[in-house]
mmCIF file of the N, C-alpha and C atoms, coordinates in Angstrom:
data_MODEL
# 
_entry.id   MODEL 
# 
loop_
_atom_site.group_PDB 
_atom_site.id 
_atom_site.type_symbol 
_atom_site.label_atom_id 
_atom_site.label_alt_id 
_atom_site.label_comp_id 
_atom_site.label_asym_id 
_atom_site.label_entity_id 
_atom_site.label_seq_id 
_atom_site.pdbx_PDB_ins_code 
_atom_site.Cartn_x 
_atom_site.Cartn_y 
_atom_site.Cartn_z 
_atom_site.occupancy 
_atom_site.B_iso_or_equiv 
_atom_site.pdbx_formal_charge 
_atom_site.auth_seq_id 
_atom_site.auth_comp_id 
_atom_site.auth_asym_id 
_atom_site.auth_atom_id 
_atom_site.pdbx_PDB_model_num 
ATOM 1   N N  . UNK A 1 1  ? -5.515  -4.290 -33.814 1.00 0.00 ? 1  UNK A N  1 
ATOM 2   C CA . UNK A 1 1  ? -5.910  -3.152 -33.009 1.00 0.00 ? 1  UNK A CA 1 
ATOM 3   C C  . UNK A 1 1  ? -6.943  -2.305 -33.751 1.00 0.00 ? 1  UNK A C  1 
ATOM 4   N N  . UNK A 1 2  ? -6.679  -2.407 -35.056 1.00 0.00 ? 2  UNK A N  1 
ATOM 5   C CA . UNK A 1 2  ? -7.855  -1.230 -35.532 1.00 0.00 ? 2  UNK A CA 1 
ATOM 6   C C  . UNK A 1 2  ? -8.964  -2.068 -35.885 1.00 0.00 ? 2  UNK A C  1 
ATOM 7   N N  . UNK A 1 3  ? -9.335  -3.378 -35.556 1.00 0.00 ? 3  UNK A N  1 
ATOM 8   C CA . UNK A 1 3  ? -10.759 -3.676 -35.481 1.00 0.00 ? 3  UNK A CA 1 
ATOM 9   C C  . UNK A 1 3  ? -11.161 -3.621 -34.579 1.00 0.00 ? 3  UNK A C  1 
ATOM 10  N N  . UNK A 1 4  ? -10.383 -3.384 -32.768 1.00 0.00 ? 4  UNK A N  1 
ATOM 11  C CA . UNK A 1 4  ? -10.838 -3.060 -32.041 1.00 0.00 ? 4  UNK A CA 1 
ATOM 12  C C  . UNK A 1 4  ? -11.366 -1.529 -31.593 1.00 0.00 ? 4  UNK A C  1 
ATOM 13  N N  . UNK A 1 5  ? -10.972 -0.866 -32.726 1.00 0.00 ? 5  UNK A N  1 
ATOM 14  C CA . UNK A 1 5  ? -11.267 0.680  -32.407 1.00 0.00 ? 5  UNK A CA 1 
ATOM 15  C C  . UNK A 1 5  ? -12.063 0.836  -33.318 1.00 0.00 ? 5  UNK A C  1 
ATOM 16  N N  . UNK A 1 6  ? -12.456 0.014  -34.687 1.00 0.00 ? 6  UNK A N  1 
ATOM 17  C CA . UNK A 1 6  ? -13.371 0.667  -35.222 1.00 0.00 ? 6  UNK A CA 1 
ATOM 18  C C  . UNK A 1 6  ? -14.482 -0.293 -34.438 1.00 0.00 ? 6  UNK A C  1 
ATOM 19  N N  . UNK A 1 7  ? -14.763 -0.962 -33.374 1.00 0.00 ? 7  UNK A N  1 
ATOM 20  C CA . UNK A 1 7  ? -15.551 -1.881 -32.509 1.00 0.00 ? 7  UNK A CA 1 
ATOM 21  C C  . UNK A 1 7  ? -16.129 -1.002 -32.031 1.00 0.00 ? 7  UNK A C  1 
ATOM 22  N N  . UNK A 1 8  ? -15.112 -0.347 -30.999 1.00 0.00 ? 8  UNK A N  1 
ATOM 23  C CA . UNK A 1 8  ? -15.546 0.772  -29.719 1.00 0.00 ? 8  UNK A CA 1 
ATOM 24  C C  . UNK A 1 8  ? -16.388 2.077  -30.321 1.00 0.00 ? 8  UNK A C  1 
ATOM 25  N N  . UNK A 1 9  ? -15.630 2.610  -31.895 1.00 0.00 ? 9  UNK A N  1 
ATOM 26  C CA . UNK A 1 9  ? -15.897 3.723  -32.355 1.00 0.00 ? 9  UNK A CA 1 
ATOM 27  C C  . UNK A 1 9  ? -17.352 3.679  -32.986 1.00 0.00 ? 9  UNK A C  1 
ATOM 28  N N  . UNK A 1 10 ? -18.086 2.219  -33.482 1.00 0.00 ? 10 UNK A N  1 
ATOM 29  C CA . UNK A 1 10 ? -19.126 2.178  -33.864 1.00 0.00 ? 10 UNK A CA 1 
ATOM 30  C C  . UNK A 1 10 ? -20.224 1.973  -32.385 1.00 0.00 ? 10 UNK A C  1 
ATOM 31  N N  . UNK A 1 11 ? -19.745 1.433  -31.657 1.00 0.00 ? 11 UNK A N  1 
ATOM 32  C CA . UNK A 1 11 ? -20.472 1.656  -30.271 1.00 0.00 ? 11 UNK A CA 1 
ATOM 33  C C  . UNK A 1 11 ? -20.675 2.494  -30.029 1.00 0.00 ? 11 UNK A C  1 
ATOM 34  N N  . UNK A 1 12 ? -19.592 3.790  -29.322 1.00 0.00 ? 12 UNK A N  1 
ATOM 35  C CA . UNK A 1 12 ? -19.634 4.720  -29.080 1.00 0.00 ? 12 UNK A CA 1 
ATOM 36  C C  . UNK A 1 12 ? -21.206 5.718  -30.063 1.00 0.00 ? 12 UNK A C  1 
ATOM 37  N N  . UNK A 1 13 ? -20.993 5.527  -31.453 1.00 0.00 ? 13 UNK A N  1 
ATOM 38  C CA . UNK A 1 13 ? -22.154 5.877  -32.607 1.00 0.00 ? 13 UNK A CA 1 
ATOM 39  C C  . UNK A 1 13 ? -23.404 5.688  -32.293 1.00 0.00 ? 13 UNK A C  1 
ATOM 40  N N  . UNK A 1 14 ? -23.740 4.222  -31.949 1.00 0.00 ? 14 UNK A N  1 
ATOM 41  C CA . UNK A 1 14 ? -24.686 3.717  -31.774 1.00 0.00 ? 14 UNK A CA 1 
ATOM 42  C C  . UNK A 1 14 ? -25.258 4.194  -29.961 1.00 0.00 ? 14 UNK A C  1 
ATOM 43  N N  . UNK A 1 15 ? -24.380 4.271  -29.111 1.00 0.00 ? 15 UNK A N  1 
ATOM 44  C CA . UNK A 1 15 ? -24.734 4.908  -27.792 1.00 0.00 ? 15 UNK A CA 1 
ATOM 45  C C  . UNK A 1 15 ? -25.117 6.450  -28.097 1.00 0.00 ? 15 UNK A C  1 
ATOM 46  N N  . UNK A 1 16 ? -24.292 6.819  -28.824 1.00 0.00 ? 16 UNK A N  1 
ATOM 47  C CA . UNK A 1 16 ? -25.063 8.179  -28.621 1.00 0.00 ? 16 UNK A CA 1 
ATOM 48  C C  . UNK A 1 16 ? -26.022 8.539  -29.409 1.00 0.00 ? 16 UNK A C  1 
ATOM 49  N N  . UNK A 1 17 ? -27.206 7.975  -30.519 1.00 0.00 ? 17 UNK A N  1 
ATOM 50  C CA . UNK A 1 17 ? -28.023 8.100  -30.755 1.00 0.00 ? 17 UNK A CA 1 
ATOM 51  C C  . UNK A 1 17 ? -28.941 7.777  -30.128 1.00 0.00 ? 17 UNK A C  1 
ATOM 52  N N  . UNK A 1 18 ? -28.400 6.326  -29.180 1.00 0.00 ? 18 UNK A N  1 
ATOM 53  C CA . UNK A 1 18 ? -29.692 6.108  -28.358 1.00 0.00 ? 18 UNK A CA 1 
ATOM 54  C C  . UNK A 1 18 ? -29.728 6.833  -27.320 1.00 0.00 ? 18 UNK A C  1 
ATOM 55  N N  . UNK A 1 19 ? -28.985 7.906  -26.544 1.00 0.00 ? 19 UNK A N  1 
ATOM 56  C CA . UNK A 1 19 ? -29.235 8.188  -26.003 1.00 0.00 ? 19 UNK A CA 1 
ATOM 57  C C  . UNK A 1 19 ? -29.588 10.173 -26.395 1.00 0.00 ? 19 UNK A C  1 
ATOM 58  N N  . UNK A 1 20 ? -29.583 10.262 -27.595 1.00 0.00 ? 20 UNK A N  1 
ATOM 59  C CA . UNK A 1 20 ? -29.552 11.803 -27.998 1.00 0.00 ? 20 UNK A CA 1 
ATOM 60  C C  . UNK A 1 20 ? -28.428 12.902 -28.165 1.00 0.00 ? 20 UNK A C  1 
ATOM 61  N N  . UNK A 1 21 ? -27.463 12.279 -28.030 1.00 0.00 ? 21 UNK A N  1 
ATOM 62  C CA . UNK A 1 21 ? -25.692 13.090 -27.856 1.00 0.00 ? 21 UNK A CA 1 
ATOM 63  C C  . UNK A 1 21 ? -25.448 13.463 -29.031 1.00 0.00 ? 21 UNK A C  1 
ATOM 64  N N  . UNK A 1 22 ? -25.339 14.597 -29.449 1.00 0.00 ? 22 UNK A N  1 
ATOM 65  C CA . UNK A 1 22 ? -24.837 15.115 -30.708 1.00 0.00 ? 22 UNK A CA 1 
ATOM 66  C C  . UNK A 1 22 ? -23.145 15.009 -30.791 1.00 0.00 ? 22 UNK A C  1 
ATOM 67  N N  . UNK A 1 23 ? -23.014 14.130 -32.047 1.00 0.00 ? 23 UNK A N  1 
ATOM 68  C CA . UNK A 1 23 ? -21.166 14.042 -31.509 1.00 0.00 ? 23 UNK A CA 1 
ATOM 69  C C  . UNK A 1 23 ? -20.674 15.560 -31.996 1.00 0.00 ? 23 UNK A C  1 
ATOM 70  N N  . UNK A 1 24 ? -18.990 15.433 -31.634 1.00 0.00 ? 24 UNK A N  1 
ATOM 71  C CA . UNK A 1 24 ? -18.689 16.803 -32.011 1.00 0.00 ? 24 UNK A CA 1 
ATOM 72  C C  . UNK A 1 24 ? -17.981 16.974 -33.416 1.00 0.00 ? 24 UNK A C  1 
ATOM 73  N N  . UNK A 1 25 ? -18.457 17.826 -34.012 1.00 0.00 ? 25 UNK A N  1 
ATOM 74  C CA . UNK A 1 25 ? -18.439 18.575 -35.661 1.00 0.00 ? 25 UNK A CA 1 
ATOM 75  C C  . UNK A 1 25 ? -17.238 18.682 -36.009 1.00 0.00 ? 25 UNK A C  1 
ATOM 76  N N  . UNK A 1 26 ? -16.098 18.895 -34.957 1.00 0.00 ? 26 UNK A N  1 
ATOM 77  C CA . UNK A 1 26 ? -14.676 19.686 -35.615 1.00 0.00 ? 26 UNK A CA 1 
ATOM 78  C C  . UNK A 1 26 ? -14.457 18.006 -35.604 1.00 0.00 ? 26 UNK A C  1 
ATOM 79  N N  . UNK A 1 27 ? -13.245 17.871 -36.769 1.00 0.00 ? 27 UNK A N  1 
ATOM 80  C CA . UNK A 1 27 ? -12.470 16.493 -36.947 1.00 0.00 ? 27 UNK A CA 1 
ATOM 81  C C  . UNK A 1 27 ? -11.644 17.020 -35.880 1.00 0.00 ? 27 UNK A C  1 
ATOM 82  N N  . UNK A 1 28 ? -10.866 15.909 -35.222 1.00 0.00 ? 28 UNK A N  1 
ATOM 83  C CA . UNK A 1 28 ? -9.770  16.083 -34.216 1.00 0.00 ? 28 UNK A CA 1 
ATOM 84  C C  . UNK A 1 28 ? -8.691  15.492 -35.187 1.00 0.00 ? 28 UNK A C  1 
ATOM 85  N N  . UNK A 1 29 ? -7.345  15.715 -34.798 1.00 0.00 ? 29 UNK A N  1 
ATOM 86  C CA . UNK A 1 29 ? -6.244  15.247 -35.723 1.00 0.00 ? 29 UNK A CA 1 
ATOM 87  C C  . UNK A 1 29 ? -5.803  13.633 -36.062 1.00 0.00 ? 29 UNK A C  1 
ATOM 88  N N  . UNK A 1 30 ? -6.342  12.856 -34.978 1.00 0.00 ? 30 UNK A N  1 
ATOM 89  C CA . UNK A 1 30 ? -5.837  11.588 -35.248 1.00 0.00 ? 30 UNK A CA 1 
ATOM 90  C C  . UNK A 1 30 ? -6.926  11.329 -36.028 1.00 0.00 ? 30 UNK A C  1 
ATOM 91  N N  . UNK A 1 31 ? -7.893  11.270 -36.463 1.00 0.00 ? 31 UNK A N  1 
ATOM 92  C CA . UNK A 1 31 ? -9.142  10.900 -37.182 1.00 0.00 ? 31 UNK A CA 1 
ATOM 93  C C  . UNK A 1 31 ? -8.632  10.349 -38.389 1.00 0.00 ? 31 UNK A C  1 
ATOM 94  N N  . UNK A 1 32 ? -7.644  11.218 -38.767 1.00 0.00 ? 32 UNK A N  1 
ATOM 95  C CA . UNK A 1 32 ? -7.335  10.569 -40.258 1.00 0.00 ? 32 UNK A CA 1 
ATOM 96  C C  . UNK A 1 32 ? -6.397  9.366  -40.549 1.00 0.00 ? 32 UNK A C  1 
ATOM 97  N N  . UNK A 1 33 ? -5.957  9.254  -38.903 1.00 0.00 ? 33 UNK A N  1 
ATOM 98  C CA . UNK A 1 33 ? -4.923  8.004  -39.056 1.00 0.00 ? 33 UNK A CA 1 
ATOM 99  C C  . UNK A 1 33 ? -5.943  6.865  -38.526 1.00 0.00 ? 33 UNK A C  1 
ATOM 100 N N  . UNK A 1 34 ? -6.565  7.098  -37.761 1.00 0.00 ? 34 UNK A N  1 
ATOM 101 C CA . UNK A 1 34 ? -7.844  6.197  -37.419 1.00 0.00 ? 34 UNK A CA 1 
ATOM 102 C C  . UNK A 1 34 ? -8.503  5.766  -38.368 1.00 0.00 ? 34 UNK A C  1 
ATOM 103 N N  . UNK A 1 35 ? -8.883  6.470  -39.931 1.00 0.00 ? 35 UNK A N  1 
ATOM 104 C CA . UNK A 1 35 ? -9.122  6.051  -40.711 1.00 0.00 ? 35 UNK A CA 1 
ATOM 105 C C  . UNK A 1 35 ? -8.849  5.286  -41.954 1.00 0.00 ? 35 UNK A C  1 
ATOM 106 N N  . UNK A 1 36 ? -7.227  5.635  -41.987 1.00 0.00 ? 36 UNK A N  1 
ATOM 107 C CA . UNK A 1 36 ? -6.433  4.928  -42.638 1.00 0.00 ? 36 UNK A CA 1 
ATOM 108 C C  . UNK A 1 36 ? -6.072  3.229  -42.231 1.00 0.00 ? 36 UNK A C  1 
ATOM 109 N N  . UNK A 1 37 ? -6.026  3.368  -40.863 1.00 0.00 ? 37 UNK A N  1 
ATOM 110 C CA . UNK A 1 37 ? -6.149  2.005  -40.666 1.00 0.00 ? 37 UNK A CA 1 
ATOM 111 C C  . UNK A 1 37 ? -6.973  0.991  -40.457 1.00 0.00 ? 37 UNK A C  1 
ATOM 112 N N  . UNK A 1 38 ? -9.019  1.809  -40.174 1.00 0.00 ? 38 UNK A N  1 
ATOM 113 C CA . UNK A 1 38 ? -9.864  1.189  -40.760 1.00 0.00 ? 38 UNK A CA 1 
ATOM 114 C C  . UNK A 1 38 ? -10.089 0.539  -42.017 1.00 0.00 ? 38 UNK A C  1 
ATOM 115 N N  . UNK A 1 39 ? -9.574  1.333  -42.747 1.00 0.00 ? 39 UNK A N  1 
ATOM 116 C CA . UNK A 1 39 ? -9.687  1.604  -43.809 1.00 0.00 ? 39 UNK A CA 1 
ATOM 117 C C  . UNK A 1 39 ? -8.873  0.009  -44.771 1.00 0.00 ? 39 UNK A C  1 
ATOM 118 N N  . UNK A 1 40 ? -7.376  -0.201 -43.601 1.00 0.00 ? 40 UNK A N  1 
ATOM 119 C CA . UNK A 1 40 ? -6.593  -1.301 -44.133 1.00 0.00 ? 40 UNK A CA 1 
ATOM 120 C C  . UNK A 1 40 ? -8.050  -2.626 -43.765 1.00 0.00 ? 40 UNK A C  1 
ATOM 121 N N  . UNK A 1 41 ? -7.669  -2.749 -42.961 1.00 0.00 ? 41 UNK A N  1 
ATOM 122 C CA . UNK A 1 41 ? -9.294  -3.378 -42.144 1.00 0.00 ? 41 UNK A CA 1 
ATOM 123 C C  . UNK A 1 41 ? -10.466 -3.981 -43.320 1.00 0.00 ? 41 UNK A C  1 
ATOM 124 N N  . UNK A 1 42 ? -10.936 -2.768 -43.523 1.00 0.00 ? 42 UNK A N  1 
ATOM 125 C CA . UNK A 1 42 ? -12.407 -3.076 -44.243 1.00 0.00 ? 42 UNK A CA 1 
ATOM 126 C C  . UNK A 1 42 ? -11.827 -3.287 -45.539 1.00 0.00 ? 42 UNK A C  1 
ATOM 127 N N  . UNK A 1 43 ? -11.019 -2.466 -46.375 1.00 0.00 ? 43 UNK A N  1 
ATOM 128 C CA . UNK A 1 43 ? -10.337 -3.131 -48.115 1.00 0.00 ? 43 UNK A CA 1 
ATOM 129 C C  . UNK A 1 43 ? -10.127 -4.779 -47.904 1.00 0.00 ? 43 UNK A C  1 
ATOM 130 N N  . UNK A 1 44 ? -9.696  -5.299 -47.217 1.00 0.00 ? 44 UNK A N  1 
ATOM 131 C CA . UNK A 1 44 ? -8.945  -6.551 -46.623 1.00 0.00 ? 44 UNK A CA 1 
ATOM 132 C C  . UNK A 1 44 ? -10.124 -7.684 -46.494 1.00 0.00 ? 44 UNK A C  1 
ATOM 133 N N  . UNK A 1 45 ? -11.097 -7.474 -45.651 1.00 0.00 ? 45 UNK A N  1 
ATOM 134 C CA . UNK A 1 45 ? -12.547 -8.273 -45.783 1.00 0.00 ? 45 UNK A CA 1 
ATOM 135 C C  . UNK A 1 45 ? -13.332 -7.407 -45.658 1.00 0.00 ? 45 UNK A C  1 
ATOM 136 N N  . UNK A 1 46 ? -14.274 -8.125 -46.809 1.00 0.00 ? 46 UNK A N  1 
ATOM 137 C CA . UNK A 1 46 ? -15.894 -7.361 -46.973 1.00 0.00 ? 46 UNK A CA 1 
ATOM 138 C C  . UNK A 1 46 ? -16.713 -7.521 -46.237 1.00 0.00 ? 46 UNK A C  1 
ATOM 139 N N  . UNK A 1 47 ? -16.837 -8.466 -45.279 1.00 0.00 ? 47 UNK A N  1 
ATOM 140 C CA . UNK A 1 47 ? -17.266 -8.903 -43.959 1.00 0.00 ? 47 UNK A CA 1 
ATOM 141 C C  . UNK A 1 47 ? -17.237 -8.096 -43.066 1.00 0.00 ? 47 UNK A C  1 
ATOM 142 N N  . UNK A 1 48 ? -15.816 -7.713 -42.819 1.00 0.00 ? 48 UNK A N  1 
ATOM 143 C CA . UNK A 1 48 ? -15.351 -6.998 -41.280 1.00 0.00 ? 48 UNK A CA 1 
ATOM 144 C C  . UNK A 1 48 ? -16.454 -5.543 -40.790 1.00 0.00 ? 48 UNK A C  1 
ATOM 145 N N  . UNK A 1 49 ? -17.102 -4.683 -41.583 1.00 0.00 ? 49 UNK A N  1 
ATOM 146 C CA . UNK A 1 49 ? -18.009 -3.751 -41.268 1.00 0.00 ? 49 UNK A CA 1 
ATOM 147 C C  . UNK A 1 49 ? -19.256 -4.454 -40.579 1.00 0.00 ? 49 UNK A C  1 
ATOM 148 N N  . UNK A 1 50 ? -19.250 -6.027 -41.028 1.00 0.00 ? 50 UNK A N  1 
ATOM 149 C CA . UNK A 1 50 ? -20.644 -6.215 -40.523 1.00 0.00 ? 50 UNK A CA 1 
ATOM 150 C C  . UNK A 1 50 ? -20.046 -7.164 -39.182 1.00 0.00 ? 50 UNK A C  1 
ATOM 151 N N  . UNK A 1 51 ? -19.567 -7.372 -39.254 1.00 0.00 ? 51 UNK A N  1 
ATOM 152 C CA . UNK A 1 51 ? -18.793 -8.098 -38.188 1.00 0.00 ? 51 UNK A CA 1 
ATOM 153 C C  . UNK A 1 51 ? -18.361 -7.111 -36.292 1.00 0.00 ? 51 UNK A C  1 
ATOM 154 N N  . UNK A 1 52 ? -17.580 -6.002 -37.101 1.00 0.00 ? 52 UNK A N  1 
ATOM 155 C CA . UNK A 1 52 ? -17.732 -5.012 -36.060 1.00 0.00 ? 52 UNK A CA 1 
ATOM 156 C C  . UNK A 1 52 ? -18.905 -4.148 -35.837 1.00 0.00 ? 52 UNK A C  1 
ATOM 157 N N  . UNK A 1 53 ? -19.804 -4.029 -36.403 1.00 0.00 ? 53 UNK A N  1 
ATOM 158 C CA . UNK A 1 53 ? -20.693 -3.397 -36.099 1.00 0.00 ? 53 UNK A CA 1 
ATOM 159 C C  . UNK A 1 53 ? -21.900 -4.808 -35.144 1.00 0.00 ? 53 UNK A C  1 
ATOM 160 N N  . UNK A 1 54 ? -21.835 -6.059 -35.138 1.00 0.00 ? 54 UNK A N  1 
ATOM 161 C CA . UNK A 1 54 ? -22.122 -6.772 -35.038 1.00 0.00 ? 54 UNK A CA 1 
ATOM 162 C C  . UNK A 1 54 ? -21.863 -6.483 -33.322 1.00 0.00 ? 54 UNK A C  1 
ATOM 163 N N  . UNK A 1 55 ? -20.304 -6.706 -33.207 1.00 0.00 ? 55 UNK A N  1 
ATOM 164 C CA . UNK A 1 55 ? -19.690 -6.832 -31.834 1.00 0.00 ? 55 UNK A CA 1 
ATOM 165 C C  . UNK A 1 55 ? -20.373 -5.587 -30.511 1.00 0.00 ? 55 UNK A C  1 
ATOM 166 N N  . UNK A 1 56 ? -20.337 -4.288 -31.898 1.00 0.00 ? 56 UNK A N  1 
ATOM 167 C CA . UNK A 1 56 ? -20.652 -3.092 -31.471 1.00 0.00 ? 56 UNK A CA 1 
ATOM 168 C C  . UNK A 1 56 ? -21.718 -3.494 -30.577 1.00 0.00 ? 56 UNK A C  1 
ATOM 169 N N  . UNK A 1 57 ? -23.389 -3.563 -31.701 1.00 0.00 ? 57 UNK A N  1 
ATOM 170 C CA . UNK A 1 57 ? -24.477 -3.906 -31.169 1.00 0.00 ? 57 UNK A CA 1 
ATOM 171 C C  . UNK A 1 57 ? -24.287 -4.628 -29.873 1.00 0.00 ? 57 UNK A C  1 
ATOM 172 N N  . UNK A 1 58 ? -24.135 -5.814 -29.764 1.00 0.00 ? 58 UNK A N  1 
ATOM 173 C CA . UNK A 1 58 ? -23.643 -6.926 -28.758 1.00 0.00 ? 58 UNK A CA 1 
ATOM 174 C C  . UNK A 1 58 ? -23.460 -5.941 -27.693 1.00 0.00 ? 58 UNK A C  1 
ATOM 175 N N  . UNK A 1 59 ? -22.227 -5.207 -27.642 1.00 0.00 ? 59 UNK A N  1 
ATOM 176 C CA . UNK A 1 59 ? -21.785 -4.338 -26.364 1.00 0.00 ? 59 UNK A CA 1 
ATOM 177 C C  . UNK A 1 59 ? -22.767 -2.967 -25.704 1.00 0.00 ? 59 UNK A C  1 
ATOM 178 N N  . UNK A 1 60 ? -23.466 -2.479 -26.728 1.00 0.00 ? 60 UNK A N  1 
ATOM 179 C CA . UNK A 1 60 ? -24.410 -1.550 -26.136 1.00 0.00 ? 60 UNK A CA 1 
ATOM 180 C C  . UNK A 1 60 ? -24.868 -2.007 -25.922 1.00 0.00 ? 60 UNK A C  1 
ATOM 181 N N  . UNK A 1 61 ? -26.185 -3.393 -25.827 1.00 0.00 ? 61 UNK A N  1 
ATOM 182 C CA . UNK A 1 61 ? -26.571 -4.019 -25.316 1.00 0.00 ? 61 UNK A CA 1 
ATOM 183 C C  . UNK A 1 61 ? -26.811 -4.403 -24.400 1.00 0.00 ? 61 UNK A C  1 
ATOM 184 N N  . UNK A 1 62 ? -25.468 -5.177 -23.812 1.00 0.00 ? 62 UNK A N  1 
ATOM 185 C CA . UNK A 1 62 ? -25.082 -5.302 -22.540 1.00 0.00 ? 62 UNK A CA 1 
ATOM 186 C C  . UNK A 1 62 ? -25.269 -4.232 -22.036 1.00 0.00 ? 62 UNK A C  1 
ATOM 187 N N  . UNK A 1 63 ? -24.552 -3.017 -22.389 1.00 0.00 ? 63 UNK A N  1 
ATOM 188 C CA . UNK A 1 63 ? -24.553 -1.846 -21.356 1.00 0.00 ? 63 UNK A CA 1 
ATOM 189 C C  . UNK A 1 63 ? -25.894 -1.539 -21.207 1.00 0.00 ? 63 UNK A C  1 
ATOM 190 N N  . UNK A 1 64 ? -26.786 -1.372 -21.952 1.00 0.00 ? 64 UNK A N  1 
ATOM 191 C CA . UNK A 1 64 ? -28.099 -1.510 -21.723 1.00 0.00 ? 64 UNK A CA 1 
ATOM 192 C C  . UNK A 1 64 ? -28.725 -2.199 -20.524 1.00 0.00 ? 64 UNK A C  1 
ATOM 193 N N  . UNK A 1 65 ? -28.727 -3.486 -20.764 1.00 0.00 ? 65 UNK A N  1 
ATOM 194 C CA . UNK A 1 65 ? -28.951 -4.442 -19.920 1.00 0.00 ? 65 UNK A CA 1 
ATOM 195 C C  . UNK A 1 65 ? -28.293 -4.393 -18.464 1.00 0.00 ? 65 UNK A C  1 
ATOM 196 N N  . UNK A 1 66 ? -26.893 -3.193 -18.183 1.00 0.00 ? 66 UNK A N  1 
ATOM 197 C CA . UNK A 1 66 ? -26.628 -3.551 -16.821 1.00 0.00 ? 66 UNK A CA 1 
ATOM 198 C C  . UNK A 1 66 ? -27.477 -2.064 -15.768 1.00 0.00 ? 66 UNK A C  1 
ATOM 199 N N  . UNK A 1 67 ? -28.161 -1.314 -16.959 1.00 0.00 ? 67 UNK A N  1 
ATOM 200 C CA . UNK A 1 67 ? -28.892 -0.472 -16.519 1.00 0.00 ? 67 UNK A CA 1 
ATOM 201 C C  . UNK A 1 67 ? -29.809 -0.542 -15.738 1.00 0.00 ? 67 UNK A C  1 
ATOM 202 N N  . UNK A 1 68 ? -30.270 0.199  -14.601 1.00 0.00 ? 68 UNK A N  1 
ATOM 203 C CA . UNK A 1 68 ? -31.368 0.000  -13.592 1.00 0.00 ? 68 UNK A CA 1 
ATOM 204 C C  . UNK A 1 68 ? -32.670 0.021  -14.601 1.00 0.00 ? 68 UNK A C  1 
ATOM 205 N N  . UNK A 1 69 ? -33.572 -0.503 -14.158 1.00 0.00 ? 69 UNK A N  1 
ATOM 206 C CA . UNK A 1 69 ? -34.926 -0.522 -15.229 1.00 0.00 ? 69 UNK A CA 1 
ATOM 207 C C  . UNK A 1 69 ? -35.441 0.769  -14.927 1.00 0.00 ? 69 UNK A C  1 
ATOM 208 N N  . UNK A 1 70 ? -36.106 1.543  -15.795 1.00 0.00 ? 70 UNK A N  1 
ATOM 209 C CA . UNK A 1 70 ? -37.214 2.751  -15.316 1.00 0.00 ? 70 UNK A CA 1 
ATOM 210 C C  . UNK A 1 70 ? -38.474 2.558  -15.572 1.00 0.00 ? 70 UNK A C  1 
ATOM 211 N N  . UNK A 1 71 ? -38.927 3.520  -14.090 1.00 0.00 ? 71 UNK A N  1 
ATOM 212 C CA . UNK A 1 71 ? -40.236 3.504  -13.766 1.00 0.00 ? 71 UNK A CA 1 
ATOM 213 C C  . UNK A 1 71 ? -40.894 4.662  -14.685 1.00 0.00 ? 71 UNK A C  1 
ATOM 214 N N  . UNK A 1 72 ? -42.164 3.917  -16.126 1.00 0.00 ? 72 UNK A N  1 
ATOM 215 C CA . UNK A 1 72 ? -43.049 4.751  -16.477 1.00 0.00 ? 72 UNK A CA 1 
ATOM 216 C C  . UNK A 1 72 ? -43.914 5.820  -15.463 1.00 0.00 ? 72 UNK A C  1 
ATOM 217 N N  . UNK A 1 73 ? -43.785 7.088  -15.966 1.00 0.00 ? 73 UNK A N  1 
ATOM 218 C CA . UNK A 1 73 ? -44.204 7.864  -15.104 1.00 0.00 ? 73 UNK A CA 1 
ATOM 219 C C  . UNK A 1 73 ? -46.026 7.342  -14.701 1.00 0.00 ? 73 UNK A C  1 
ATOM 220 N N  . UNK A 1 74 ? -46.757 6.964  -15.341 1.00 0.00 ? 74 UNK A N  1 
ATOM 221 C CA . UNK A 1 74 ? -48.014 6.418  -15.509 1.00 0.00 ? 74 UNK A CA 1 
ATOM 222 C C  . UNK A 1 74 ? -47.630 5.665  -14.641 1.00 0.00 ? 74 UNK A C  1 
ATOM 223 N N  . UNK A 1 75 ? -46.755 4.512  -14.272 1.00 0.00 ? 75 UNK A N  1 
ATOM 224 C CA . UNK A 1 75 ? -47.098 3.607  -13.423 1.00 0.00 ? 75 UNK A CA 1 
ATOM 225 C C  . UNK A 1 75 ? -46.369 4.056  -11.922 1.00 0.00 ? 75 UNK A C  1 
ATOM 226 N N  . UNK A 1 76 ? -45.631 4.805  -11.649 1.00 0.00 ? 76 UNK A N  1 
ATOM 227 C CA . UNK A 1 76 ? -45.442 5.748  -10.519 1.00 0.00 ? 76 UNK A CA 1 
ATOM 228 C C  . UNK A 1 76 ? -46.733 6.487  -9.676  1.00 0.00 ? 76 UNK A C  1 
ATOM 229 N N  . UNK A 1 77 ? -47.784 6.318  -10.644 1.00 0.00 ? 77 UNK A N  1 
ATOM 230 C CA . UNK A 1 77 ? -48.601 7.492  -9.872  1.00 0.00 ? 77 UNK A CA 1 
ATOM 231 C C  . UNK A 1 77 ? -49.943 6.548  -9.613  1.00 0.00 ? 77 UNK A C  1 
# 
């Protein structure tokens, strides 16, 4: 389970830069148990950061891709 959340949680990262979202500043309380069990995760294989961040990419992607295309304002007019 916690390679699937540090999956979503590096997505989530990567979506909101591409789209400009400033995440939010205060830690929330589970954060630190979220990290503890990344944490079992990544000590365990040296791989697994590139691996989930791998999956990550992959999934914004897609979400990318199921996006309507946009029209350059230049070619609108």
């Amino acid at each position: 389970r916690a390679r699937e959340e540090l999956i979503a949680e590096l997505g989530s990262c990567f979506l909101c830069a591409d789209l400009g979202i400033v995440p939010e500043l205060e830690p929330r309380p589970d954060h630190a148990s979220y990290l503890a069990s990344w944490l079992k995760v990544l000590s365990g294989d040296k791989r697994a950061i590139f691996v989930a961040a791998g999956h990550a990419q992959r999934a914004v992607s897609y979400l990318h891709y199921l996006q309507p295309d946009q029209i350059d304002e230049g070619e609108a007019a």
